[in-house]
C-alpha positions in Angstrom: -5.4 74.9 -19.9 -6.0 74.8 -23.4 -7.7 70.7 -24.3 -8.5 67.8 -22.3 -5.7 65.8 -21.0 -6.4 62.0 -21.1 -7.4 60.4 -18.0 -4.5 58.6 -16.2 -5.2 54.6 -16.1 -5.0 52.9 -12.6 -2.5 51.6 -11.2 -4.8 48.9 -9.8 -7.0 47.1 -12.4 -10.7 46.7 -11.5 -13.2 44.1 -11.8 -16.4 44.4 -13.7 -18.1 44.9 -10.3 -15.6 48.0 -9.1 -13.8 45.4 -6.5 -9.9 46.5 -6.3 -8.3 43.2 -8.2 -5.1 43.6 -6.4 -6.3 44.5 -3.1 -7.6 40.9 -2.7 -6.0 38.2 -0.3 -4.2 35.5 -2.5 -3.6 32.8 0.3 -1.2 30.3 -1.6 -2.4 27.1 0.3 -6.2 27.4 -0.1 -7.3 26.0 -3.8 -10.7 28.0 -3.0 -9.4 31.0 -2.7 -6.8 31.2 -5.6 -10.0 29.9 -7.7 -11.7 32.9 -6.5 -8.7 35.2 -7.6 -8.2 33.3 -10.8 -11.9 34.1 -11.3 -11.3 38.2 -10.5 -8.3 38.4 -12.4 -5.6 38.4 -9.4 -2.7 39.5 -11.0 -0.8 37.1 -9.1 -3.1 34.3 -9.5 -2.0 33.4 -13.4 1.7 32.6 -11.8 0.2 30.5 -8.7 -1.8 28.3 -10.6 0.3 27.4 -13.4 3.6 26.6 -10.9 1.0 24.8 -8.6 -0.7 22.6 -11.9 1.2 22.4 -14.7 3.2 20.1 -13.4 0.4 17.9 -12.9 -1.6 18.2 -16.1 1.8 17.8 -18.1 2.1 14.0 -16.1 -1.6 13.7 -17.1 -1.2 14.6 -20.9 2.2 12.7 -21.2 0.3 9.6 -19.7 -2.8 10.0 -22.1 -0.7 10.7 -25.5 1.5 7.8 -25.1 5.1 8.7 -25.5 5.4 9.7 -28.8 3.6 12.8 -28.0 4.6 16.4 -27.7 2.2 17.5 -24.8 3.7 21.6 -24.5 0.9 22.6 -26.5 -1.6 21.1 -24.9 -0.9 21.6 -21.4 -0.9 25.5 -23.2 -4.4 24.9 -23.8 -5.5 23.7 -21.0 -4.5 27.0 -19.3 -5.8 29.3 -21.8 -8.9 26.9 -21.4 -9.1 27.3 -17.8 -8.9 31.4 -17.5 -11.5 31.7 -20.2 -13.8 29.2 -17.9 -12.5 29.7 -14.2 -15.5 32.0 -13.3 -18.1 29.3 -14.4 -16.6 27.1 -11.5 -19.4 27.2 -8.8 -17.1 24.9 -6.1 -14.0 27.5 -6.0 -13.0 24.4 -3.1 -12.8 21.6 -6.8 -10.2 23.8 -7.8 -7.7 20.9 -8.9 -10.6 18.4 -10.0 -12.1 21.5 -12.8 -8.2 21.9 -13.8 -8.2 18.1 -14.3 -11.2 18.6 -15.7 -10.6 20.7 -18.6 -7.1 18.7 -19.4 -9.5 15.7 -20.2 -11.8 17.4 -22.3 -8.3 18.8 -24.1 -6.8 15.8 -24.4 -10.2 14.5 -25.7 -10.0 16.9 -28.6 -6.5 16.3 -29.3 -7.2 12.2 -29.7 -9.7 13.1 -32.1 -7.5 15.3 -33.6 -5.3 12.2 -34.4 -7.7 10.0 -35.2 -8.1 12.2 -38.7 -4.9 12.8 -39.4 -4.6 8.7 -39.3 -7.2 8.6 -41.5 -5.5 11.1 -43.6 -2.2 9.5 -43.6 -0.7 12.4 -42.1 1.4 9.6 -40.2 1.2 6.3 -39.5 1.2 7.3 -35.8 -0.9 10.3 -36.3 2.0 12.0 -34.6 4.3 14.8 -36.4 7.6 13.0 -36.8 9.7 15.6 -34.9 7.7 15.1 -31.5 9.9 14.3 -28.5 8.8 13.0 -25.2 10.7 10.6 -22.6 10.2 7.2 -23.2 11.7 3.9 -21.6 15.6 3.3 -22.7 15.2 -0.5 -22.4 14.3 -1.9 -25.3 11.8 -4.6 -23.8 9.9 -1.6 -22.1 9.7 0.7 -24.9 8.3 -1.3 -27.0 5.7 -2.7 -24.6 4.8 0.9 -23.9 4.5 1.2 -27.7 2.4 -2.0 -28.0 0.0 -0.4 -25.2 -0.7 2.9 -27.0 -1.2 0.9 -30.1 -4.2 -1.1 -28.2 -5.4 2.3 -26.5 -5.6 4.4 -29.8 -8.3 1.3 -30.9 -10.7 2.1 -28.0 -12.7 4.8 -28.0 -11.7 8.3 -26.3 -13.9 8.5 -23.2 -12.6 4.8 -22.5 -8.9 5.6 -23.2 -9.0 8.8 -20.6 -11.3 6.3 -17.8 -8.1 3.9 -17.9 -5.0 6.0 -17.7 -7.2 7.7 -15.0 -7.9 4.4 -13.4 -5.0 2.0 -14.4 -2.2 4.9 -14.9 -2.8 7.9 -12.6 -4.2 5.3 -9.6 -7.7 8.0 -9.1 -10.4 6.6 -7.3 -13.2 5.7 -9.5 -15.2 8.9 -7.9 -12.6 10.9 -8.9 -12.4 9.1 -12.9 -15.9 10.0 -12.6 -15.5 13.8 -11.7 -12.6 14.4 -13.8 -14.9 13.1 -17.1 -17.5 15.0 -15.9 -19.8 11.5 -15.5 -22.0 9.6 -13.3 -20.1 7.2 -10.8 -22.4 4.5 -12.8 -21.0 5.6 -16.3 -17.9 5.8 -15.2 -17.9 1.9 -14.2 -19.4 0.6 -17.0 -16.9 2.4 -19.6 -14.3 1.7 -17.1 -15.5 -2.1 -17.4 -15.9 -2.3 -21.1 -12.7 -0.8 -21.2 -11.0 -2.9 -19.1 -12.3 -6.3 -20.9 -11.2 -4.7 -24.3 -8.1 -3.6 -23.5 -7.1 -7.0 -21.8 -7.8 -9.1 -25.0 -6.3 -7.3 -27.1 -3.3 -6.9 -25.0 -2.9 -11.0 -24.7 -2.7 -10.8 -28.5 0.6 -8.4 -28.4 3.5 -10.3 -27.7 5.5 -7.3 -26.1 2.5 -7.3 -23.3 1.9 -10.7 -22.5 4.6 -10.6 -20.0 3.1 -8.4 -18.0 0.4 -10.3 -18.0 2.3 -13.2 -16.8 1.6 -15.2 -19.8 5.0 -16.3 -22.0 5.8 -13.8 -24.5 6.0 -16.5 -27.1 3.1 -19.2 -27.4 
């Protein structure tokens, strides 16, 4: 035959090290395995991961923004985020806690983010207008879950993602700590600090005094 015909790609793609990608075992149930397929490109693993954790850092996102805040994107980022990193995770067992992981240091960026465009008068929210999230449909409750974003976005970041952790998602302070990628120590004291701030400022909202069983209206 007359020229070189082109070599015929695999039907099975390889890893850097020669390992047969799809020949390996996804077991569904066991977070250290999937972590190792994520990690070796599994072509099955992409799927697993995101119908196992999306929903998850969605809640998580949604809980941090407040809920004036369009999350899709950032729950986007968190996966692109996480297949770019997966093969740095040396515990393939701390699948979920690296996932959570990586969702805080996202929704880190994103409050910074919105910090600037304040500052910039973007909007008064630092919010694009056409965002859409659920919020409460009773009055009362909406706007104390509007008055309790206000008085998060005027702590500092690390401190704002400690207390949803803490307050919102109900984790363990070991697990506020891991997730921030902190000492158990650091974790308590900007929990603390957090806490004490938060709690004045919230006695000065009207909207949130009842929950603090104090009258509304002094």
């Amino acid at each position: 035959m007359s020229g070189r015909t082109s070599p015929v790609p695999s039907a099975r793609p390889r890893t850097p090290s020669g390992a047969v990608v799809q020949a390996l075992p996804l077991d569904l149930g066991d977070d250290a395995a999937l972590a190792r397929a994520a990690a070796a490109r599994h072509p099955a693993a992409a799927r697993v991961i995101w119908d196992r954790f999306a929903g998850l850092v969605r809640g998580l996102m949604r809980r941090i923004m407040g809920p004036a805040g369009d999350v899709d994107d950032l729950v986007q980022e968190t996966f692109l985020q996480f297949f770019s990193h997966v093969h740095r995770l040396r515990d393939p067992s701390r699948l979920s806690s690296f996932v959570v992981g990586i969702a805080m240091r996202v929704a880190r960026s994103e409050l910074r983010r919105r910090r600037v465009r304040r500052w910039l008068h973007l909007t008064d929210s630092g919010v694009a207008p056409d965002s859409a999230a659920p919020v409460p449909t009773d009055h009362a409750a909406r706007q104390a879950l509007e008055r309790l974003y206000a008085v998060l976005d005027r702590v500092d970041d690390r401190a704002r993602l400690a207390f949803v952790l803490r307050h919102v998602e109900g984790l363990e302070l070991v697990e506020v700590a891991e997730a921030l990628g902190c000492s158990l120590a650091t974790a308590k004291r900007r929990l603390g600090r957090c806490d004490r701030r938060v709690l004045a400022m919230a006695r000065g909202e009207a909207a949130l005094r009842p929950y603090l069983g104090e009258p509304a209206d002094e």
